[in-house]
Residue, then its C-alpha position, 0 to 999 in steps of 0.5 A: x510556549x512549549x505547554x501552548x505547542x504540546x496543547x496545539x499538537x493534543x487538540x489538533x488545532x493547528x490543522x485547520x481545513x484551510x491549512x489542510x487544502x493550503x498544504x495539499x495545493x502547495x505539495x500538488x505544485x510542487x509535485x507538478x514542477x518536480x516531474x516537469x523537470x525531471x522530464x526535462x532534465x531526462x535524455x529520451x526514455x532515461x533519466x539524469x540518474x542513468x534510469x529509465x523514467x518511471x523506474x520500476x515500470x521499466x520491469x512492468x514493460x520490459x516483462x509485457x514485451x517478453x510476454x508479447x514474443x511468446x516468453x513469458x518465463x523469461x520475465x522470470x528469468x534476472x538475466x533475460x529480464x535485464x537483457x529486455x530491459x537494456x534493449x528498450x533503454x540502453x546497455x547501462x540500464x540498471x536491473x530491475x526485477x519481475x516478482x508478480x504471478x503470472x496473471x498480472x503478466x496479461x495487464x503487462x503484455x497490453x501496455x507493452x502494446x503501446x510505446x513506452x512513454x505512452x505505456x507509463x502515461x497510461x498505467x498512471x491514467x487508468x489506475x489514479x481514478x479508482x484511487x480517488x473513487x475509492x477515496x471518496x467512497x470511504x470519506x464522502x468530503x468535499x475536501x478528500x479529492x483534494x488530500x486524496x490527490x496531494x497525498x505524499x505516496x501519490x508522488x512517490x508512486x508516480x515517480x517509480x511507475x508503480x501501482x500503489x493506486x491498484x492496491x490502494x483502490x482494491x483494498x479501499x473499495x473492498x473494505x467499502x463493498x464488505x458488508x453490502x456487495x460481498x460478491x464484488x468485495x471478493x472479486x477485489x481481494x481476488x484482484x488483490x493477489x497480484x500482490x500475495x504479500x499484502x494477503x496475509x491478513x485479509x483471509x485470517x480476518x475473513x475466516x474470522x468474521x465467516x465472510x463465505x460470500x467474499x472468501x468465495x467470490x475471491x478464490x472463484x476470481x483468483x482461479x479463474x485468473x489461475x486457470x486464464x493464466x494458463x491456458x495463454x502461457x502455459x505450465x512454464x509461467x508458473x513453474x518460473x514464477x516458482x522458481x524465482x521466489x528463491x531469488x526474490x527472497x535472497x536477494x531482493x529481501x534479505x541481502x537488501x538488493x532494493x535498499x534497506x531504507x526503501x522498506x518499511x517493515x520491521x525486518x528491513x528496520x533490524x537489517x538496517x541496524x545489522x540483525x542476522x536474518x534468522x533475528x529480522x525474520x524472527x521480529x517480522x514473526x512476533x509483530x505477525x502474531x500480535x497483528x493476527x492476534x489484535x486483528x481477530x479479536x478487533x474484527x470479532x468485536x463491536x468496534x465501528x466498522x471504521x475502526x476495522x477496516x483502518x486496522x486492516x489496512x495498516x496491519x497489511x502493511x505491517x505483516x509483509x518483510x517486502x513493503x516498499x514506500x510506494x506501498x504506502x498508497x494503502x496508507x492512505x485507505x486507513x486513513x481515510x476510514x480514520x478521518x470519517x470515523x473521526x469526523x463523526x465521532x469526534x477525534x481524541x487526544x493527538x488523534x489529528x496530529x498522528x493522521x497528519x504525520x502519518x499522511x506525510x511520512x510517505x515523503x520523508x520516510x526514505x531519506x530519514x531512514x538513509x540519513x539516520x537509520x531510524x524506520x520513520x515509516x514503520x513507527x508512523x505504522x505501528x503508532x497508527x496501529x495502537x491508536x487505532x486499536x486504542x480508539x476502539x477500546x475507548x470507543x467500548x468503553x464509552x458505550x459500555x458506560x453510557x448503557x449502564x447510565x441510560x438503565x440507571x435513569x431507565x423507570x423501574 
């Protein structure tokens, strides 16, 4: 029995199309029955947990309404921010911060121009489609909508209003646009910026491969989001969104004010385990280097486009300290371009296996994290990683080989 289990989980037999479609529609019911009752269940804007619906969207809306009274700084401001935030939902509001440029302050004051129900509904509408076009671009299946829409982080990311679908829609139509639309590719990592902590990677990899189209078009649309920025808020935004990276960093990262098993990175994971932060930031560091190291050499190769792209995505997620559960929405990029790879090349050894663990683990990784202290999340990512990277070599080794046999047969 156990040689027939370890057989299944090698092959990735277990995992056949209509279990696949079977698991997605079971977790898209129960998605759907757990957000009816937690609406139901809420009195007015606020939850049974004392927060608003959609969590964080709390701060997204709470900073738009600053914004539309002419001060934006304030959104900077924990204290102002908090005050705007219990006005909406009540004086027992739980705090909940405002960490973006400035820039994203513009899609925060529109939405603010809706009531807030309406606002979080919207913010869900607008940023799910490009998520699932994006999906679809990579893995062109009949079954991707289906496990794009059932994916794990889906659910997670509703449930705290959140916008993993932007950055998992930017970053996959990015990777699709790189080698045929370099212009639109960079206007989509410029957009990217509204979170700078996933832009670690992407210009090394750029700069490594001598993207020029792209790194151009990105910084011309990360200056004109700079400079459109300033001319609606002023000097003022900016200098506060300066300001308050000390108590993003303090307080939000290496105090934890967020919650350890919320992150998923190596540092939260050494914290977690009672690091110093000289000692978390130093592992955060090393697993830095390995990336940019592996990455460059991987982008500089002839690994499959797929390969690369798959890489990218999971490394940044891996290379940030601040990487959040709904975050993992940009799981889902690499794995989509895992599976098309697959699909046309033929999956390896426990390959299946993984990319099912790693589609799942958005689920359970905040609760086995706070169970049993392990960093489900970041060993899914770094053993996705390796396999990644361990395709791509095995992948060269194999044409290598299959060169050398064709010039043997070859006459003469």
């Amino acid at each position: 029995m156990a040689h027939a289990l370890k057989e299944h989980l090698r092959s990735g037999g277990w995992l056949t199309a209509e279990r696949a479609r079977g698991y997605s529609l079971i977790l898209l019911v129960f998605y759907l029955l757990a957000a009816i009752g937690w609406i139901v269940l809420s009195d007015g804007l606020v939850d049974r947990n004392g927060k608003p619906l959609g969590t964080d969207f709390s701060n997204v809306y709470a900073a738009g309404v600053l914004t539309r009274e002419g001060r934006p700084a304030d959104a900077y401001d924990p204290a102002r921010q908090h005050a705007a935030e219990q006005k909406v939902f009540g004086p027992e509001t739980p705090f909940f911060g405002w960490h973006y440029p400035p820039f994203f302050l513009m899609a925060a004051a529109a939405l603010a121009t809706l009531p807030y129900a309406w606002a979080l509904f919207a913010w869900m509408a607008l940023t799910i489609p490009p998520y699932l076009v994006a999906m679809r671009a990579i893995c062109p299946r009949p079954e991707t909508l289906l496990l794009a829409a059932a994916f794990p982080a889906v659910f997670v990311n509703i449930g705290h209003g959140q916008n993993g679908f932007l950055s998992a829609a930017l970053l996959g139509s990015a990777l699709v646009c790189l080698d045929r639309k370099p212009v639109l590719a960079g206007l989509l990592i410029g957009l990217l910026a509204y979170k700078p902590q996933f832009g670690i990677l992407i210009p090394l990899v750029l700069l490594a491969t001598g993207r020029w189209t792209v790194i151009a078009s990105a910084c011309i649309t990360l200056a004109a989001l700079c400079a459109v920025t300033w001319l609606l808020f002023g000097t003022v935004a900016w200098l506060a969104f300066a300001g308050s990276a000390e108590f993003s960093r303090t307080v939000v990262l290496e105090a934890g004010g967020t919650g350890w098993e919320k992150i998923q990175s190596i540092f939260s994971a050494a914290r977690n385990l009672g690091a110093s932060i000289e000692l978390a930031y130093a592992a955060q560091g090393a697993l830095l280097l390995v990336l940019a190291f592996t990455l460059v050499l991987l982008w500089r190769s002839r690994a499959a486009y797929d390969l690369k792209a798959a890489a990218l995505a999971i490394a940044s997620l891996l290379a940030t300290p601040y990487v959040l559960d709904y975050d993992l929405m940009v799981l889902a990029v690499a794995i989509a371009f895992l599976v098309r790879h697959g699909f046309t090349n033929g999956f390896r050894d426990y390959e299946i296996t993984l990319l099912a663990l790693a589609w799942i683990v958005p689920l359970v990784a905040r609760n086995v994290m706070a169970a049993t202290g392990i960093p489900l999340g970041l060993l899914v990512l770094v053993a996705l990683y390796l396999l990644t990277l361990r395709r791509a070599s095995t992948d060269s080794v194999a044409a290598d080989s299959s060169a050398q046999s064709l010039l043997r047969k070859a006459p003469g």
